[in-house]
N, C-alpha and C positions, 0 to 999 in steps of 0.2 A: 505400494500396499494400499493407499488409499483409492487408487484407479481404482484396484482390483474387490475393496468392498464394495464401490459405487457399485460398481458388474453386477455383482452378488444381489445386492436388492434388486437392479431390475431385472435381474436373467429370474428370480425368484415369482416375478410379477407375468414373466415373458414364456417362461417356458412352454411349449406344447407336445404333442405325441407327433414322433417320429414315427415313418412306415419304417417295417423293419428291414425292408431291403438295404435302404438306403444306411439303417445304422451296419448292417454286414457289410457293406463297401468300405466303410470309413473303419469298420474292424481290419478289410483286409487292408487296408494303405498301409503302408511303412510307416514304424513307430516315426523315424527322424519329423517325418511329412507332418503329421499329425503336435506334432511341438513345437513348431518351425509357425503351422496356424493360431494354436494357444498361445504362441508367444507373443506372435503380431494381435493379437487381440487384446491383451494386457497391457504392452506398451504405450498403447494412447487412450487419454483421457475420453471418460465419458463423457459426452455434452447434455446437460440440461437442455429442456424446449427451448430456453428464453434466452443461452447462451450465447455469445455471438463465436461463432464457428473460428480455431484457433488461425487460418487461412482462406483467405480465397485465390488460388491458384488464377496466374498471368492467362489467359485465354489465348488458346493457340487460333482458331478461327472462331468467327462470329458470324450466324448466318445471316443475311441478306434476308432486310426487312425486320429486323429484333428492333424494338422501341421500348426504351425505359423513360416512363414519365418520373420529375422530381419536381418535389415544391417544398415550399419552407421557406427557412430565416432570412431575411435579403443580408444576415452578415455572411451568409452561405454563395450570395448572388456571383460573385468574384472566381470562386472557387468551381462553381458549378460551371458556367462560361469555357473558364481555361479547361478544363476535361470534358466537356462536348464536345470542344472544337478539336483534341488532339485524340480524343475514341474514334470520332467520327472519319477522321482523317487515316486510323489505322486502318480502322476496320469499314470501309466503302459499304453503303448503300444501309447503315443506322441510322437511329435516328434518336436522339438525346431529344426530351422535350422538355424543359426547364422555364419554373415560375418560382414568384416571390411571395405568395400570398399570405405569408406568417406561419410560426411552428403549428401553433393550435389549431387553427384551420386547414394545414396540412397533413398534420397526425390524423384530422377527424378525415380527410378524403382517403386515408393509407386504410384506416378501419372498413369506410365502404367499398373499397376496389379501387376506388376511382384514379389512384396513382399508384408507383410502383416503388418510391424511396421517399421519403422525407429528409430534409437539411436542415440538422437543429445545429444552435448555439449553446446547449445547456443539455445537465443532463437528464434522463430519461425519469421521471418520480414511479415509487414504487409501483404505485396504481396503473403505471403505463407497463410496466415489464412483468406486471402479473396477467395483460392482456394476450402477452405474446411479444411486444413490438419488442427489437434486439436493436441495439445501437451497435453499430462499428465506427471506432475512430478515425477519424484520416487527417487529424492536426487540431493544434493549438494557439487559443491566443494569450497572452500574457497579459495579467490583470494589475494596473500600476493602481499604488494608493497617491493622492495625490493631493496637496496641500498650495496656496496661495505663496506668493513669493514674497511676503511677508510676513508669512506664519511664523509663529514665536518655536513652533516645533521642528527640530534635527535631526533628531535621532533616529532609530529603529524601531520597528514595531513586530512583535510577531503576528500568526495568527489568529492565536489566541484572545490578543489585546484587540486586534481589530472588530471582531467578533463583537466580543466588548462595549468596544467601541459602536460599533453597530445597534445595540440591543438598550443602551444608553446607560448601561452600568458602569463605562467612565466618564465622567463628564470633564475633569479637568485633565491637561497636559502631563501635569504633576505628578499623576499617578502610573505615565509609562516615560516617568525619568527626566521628561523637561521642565523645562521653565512652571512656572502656576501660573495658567491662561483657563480659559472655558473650552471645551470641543464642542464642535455641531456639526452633525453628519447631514452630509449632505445625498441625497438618495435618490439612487431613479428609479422608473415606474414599476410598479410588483411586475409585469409583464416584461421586463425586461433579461433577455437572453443573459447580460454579463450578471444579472443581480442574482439570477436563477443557480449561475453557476456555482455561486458560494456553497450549496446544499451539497457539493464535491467533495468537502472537507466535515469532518464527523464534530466540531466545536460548531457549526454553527446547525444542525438539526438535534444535535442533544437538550435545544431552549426553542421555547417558540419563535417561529423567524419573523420579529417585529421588527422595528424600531421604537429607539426610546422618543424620552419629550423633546429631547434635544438636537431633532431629524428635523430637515426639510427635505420635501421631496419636487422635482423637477415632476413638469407635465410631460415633456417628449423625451424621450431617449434619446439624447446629444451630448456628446462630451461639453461642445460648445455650452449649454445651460448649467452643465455643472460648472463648469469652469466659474461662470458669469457669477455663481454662486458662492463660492468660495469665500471672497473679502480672508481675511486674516485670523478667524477663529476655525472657516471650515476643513473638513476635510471628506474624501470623495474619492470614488474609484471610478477607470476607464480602462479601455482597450491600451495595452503600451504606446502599442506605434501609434496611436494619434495622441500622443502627449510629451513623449520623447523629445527634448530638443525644441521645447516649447517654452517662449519664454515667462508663458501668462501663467506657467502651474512651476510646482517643485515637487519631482518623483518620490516620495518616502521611503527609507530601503527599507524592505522588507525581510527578518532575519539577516540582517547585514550585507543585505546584495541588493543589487537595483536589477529590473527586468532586463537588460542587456547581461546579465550575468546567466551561464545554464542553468545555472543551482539554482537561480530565482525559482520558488517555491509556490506562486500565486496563479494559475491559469483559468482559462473558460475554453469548458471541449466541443470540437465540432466534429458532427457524427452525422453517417448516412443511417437512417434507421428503417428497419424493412420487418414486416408483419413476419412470423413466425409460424411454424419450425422453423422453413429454409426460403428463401427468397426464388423464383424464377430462375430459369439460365440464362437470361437475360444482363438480370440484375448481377447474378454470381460472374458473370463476363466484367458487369461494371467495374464491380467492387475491387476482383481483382486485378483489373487494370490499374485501378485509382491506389490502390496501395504497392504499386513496384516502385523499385527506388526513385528511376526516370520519372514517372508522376510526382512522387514525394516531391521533388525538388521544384517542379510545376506547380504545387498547390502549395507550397510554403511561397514563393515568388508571390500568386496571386492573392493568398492571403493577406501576406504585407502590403502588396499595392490595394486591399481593400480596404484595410482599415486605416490607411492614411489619406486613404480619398473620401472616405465613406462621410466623413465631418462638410466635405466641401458641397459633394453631392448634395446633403438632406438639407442646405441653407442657399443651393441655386436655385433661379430662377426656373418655372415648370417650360419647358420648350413646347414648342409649338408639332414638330414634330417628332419622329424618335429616329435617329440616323442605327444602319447598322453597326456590329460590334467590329471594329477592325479584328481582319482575319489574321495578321503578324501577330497582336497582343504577345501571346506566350509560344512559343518553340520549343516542342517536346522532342524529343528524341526517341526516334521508334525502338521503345521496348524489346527484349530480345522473347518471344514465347517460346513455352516452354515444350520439354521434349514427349512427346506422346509416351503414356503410360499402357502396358500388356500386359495381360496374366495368364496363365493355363486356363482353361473352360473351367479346370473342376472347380477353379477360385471363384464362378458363378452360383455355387450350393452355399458360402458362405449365409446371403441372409435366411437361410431355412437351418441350417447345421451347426453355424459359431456359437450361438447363442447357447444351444441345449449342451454341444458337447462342453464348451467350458464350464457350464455349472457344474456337470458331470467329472471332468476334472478338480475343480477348485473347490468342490465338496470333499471330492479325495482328500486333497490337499490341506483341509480345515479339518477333516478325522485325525489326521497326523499330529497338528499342532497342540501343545500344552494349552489348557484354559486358560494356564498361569502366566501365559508369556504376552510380553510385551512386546507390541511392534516398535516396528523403528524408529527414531527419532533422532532431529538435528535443532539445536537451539545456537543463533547465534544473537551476540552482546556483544556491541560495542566497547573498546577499551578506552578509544578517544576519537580524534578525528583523522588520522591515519592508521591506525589498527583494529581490528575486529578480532572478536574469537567465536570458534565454532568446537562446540561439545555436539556427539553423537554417540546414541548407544544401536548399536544393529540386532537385529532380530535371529534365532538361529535358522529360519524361515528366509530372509533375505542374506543371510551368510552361505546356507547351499545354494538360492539361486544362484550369488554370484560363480561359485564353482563350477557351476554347471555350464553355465552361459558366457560369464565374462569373459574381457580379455584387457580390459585396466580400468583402475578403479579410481574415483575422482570425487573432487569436491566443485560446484558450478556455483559461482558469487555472482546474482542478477540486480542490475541498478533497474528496480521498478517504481523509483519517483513518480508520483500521480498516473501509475497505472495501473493494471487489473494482468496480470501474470497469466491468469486462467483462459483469453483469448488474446492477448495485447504481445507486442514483441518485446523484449528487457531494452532499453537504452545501451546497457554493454553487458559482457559477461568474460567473467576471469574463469578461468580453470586449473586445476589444483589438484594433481598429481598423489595420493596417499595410498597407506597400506593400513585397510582394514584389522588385519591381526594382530599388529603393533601398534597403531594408534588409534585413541581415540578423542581427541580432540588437537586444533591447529589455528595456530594466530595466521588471521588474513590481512595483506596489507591493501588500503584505502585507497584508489586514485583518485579519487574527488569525495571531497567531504560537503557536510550539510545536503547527504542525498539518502534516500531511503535505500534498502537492499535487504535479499533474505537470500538465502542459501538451501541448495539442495546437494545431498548426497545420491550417488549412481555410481554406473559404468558402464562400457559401452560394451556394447558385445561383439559376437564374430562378424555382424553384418556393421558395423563399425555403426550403429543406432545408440539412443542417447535410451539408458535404463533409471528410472528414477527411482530411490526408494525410499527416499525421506525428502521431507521440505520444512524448511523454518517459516516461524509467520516474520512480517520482514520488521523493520526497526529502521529509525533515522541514527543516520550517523552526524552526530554535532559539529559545527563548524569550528575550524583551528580557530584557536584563543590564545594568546600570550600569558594566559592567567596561572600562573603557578599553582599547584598542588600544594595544601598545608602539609604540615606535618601530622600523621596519626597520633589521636589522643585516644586511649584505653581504659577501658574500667572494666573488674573482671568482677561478676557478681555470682558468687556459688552459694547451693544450699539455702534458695530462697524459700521462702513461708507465704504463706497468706498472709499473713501482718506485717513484712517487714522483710527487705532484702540487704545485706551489709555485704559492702564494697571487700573484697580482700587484694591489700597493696601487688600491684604488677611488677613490681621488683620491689626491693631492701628499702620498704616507710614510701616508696614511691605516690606521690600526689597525682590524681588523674582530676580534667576537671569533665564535667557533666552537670546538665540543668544550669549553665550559667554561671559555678563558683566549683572552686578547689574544694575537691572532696577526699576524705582518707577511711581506713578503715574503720568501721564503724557507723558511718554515715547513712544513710537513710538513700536511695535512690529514688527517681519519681518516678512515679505509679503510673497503670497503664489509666488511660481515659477512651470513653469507647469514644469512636465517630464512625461515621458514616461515608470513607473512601469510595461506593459503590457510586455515590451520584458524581464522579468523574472517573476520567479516565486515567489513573494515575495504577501504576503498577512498576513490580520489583521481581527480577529471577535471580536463583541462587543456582551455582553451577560450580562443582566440584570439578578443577585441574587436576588434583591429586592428594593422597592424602595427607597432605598437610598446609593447601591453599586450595580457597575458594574462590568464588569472582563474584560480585553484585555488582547487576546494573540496573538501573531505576529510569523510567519515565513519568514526569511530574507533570500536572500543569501551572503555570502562576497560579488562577483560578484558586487552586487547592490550596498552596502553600500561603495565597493573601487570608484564605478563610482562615487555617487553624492559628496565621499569625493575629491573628483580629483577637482567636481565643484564646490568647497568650505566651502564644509557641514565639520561642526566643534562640534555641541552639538545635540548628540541623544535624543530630545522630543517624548513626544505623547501629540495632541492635541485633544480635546474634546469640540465637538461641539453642539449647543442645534440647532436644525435643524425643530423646529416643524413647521408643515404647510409652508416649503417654499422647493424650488428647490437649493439646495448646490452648484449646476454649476454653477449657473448664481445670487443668491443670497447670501448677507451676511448673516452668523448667528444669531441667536439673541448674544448669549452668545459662549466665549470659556473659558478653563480653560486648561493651557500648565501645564505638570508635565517634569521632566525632568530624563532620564532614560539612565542606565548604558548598553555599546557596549554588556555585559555578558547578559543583560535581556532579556527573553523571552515574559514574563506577567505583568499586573501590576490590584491591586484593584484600581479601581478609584471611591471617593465617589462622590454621585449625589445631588444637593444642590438643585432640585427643579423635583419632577415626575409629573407623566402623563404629559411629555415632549417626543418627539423626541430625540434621539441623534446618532451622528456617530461620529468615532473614526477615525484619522490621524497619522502615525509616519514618522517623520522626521527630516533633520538634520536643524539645524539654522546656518546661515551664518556671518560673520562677516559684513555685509554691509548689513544688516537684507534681506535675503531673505529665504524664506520657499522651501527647497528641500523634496518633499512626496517620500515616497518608499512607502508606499499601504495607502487604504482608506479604511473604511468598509463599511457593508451596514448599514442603520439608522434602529434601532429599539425604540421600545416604550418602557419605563421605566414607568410603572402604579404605581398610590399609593398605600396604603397598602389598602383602602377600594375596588378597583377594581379589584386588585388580590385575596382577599377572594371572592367575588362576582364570579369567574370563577370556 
């Protein structure tokens, strides 16, 4: 549904007048013909100009005489080498021409012609992707944080903290759980490819990207100076592999993994970037050579041997002269190319015909539908670190397609940990077998935790093609913890006022506590306090299993939780509100019911004591002088009875 609105705006922008022979041809084709071409037109995504295209297919030949120039990052230098030497060897009589002369003097010769890809170590800043230039990824290097071997600090750090850490708003140990020592970051040059890379992760462009007072910064980009930097307050990021097994540093885990772990969380991307719409056939040859698996496993090899040498290199001695590159270095394995593609002639009218006829259908098809109807939707929430849940409502617009078309209907679970879904390939993907009529919503289980993933609904059809009709936005899944679940604490607040809301007991005199102390009926609850959640990123979904449990799950950051604890927030709640027919801003609820929840929790069931109700979900801290600090709200959903839900 989403492909298919993109369509709409441009076929809207695109449209032209057809001669009218050629619309009496495609009158007389046979209906099948003509559905068979709308369909293939909907099932794949639209590309933006700046997008980077979701493949480039393995090139079956290359002609004789194609030369692709590249320049850029010498962390790129390594990478570049091994896939000249194994292009070149495929495909006889290319010519790969490769230089090191830095990103930003590379990017500036991509803008004038003057080459044909760029090799960066960082990624692309907005101002560069509004020019056109598109980045494709072809690998990663792992970003270690990295402390002296004597630093007073053990523990963990997330990203958040690091961040933080960065920007000089923590300055002691103390504050992310160690020992009370002082921090001083240690930093390399703004022009630096790995430092660049942090702008990857949304905590560190939400602040201006400084450092605090408490930064030194190295002149050359060497791990070697950071290292020499360090002493026993510092701390300092590099490339993994040249810190690894190093006795002069000590790797920091990061969310409790160290870079030798997959789920390490910390990278810096390296990307061929090529000026926009589409790159040459040239390049499109490169590209897709350099992303088959065979390569992969080539440029991951020559990676690792770059950034472990890369230290030894920038502190030898300059040679006198330059010996060639040994031609053994890396041993690729000739690619298998792929099988030439055919169509009928008439599959040549496509770029004069697809465009107009599908408006002309999908106009049809948008006369049909209710104003009132909602598309499709899939929202999944983690439950812990091995289970996930997925809620979906389907459209009656995507319930005939699949009637029409399908032939099994599925749920697809994609691990897209620090990628982009929209061109990038998913790390893995589960599939999940459902029946639309009968359910709507399914717990998914987890193979690896502390990794991000979103979820999409489909089915595939008669040509056995992958049909999308919903997609989740994606969520991290938290890593296993030993940490027990409290027991739920309740308080049920009905018949609240503007003045005053009283607790009424959840069983016979029953005591519930909230705000910090035992409260019974009669008691005063604390009051809402506004804040201003908006300047983080912290947010909460409510999702009705059925009618008589809900599911909340929340993403927090420290950040948020140090602020409102500074302003007195003392007991981590989530409140649950029955909101039906009224405006939450400005009106009380009919009904609330406080659970009280551990700083470790993510989720929680909440049961529902009365459906086909309204409700939205609240977390926040309770005060000691009863006031209400929110860190996010949700949106209010309907919780139907069991008779309304069979009914749909």
């Amino acid at each position: 549904m989403v492909n298919l609105k993109k369509n709409m705006v441009n076929l809207k922008k695109k449209t032209s007048v057809i001669p009218l022979a050629v619309l009496l041809t495609l009158a007389a084709a046979p209906k099948f013909q003509l559905q068979q071409l709308l369909e293939a037109s909907i099932t794949q995504p639209a590309l933006a100009q700046t997008a980077a295209p979701s493949s480039f297919p393995m090139p079956e030949t290359v002609a004789k005489g194609t030369k692709v120039a590249i320049d850029g990052s010498s962390s790129m230098e390594t990478i570049n080498e091994a896939l000249k030497r194994s292009f070149e060897k495929q495909f006889p009589g290319t010519d790969i021409r490769i230089a090191s002369e830095g990103t930003d003097a590379a990017l500036q010769a991509l803008r004038e012609g003057k080459i044909d890809l760029v090799a960066i170590g960082r990624p692309l800043t907005a101002a560069e992707k509004a020019e056109g230039l598109v980045a494709v990824p072809i690998s990663r290097n792992k970003i270690a944080i990295i402390v002296g071997p004597d630093s007073p600090f053990n523990g963990s750090l997330t990203i958040e903290q690091f961040a933080r850490i960065f920007r000089g708003e923590i300055t002691d140990w103390s504050q992310v759980g160690g020992a009370k020592g002082p921090v001083r970051l240690v930093d390399r040059p703004e022009s630096s490819d790995t430092r660049q890379a942090f702008l990857n992760y949304p905590v560190f462009p939400k602040a201006p990207f400084e450092t605090g007072v408490n930064a030194v910064q190295v002149a050359e980009d060497k791990t070697s100076a950071v290292i020499e930097k360090l002493g026993t307050d510092g701390v300092g990021y590099a490339i993994a592999d040249q810190v690894i097994d190093q006795p002069e540093v000590r790797v920091v885990q990061m969310h409790k993994t160290l870079p030798t772990d997959p789920r390490y969380p910390f990278s810096q991307p390296l990307s061929y970037v090529y000026k926009g719409p589409s790159p040459n056939p040239g390049v499109q040859a490169f590209l897709g050579y350099a992303l088959t698996p065979e390569s992969q496993r080539v440029v991951e090899q020559a990676r690792s041997e770059a950034a472990k040498t890369s230290e030894e290199a920038a502190t030898a001695p300059e040679p006198t002269g330059v010996a060639p590159a040994p031609e053994t270095a890396v041993v690729l394995p000739a690619p298998v190319a792929a099988k030439p593609s055919w169509a009928p002639l008439w599959w040549l009218l496509l770029p004069l015909l697809g465009l107009p006829l599908l408006l002309w259908w999908a106009l049809g098809r948008g006369a049909r539908r209710s104003p009132t109807e909602r598309p499709s939707r899939i929202i999944l929430t983690p439950r812990n670190c091995r289970d996930a849940y997925a809620y979906w409502e389907l459209s009656e617009d995507d319930k005939k397609k699949y009637q029409k078309y399908g032939k099994k209907q599925a749920l697809r679970l994609y691990d897209v940990t620090d990628i982009n879904l929209d061109y990038q390939q998913p790390h893995s993907v589960q599939r999940f077998e459902c029946d639309y009529q009968q359910q709507r919503d399914m717990h998914l289980p987890i193979e690896v935790d502390n990794r991000d993933y979103l979820v999409e609904l489909g089915f595939i059809n008669s040509k056995d093609e992958w049909v999308s009709l919903a997609r989740s936005e994606h969520v991290r899944v938290p890593q296993c913890s030993p940490v027990a679940t409290p027991p739920i604490t309740e308080t049920v607040v009905k018949g609240m006022t503007p003045a005053m809301s009283r607790v009424t007991a959840a069983g016979a005199a029953a005591a519930t506590v909230a705000a910090g102390r035992t409260m019974v009926a009669g008691d005063r609850v604390a009051t809402p306090e506004p804040v201003h959640e908006t300047r983080y990123d912290s947010r909460i979904i409510l999702t009705p299993r059925n009618s008589a449990d809900a599911y909340a799950y929340w993403e927090v950051s420290d950040e948020h939780k140090t602020d409102l604890q500074r302003q007195g927030g003392q007991n981590l709640m989530l409140r649950l509100y029955d909101v039906t027919d009224i405006n939450s801003d400005y009106q009380e609820p009919h009904a609330m019911y406080e659970f009280e929840c551990d700083e470790l929790d993510n989720d929680r069931h909440l049961p529902i004591r009365s459906s086909d109700r309204d409700y939205l979900v609240e977390l926040g801290y309770t005060t000691a002088d009863g006031r209400w600090l929110r860190l996010a709200r949700s949106n209010s959903v309907r919780v139907a009875s069991e008779k309304t839900r069979s009914s749909l």
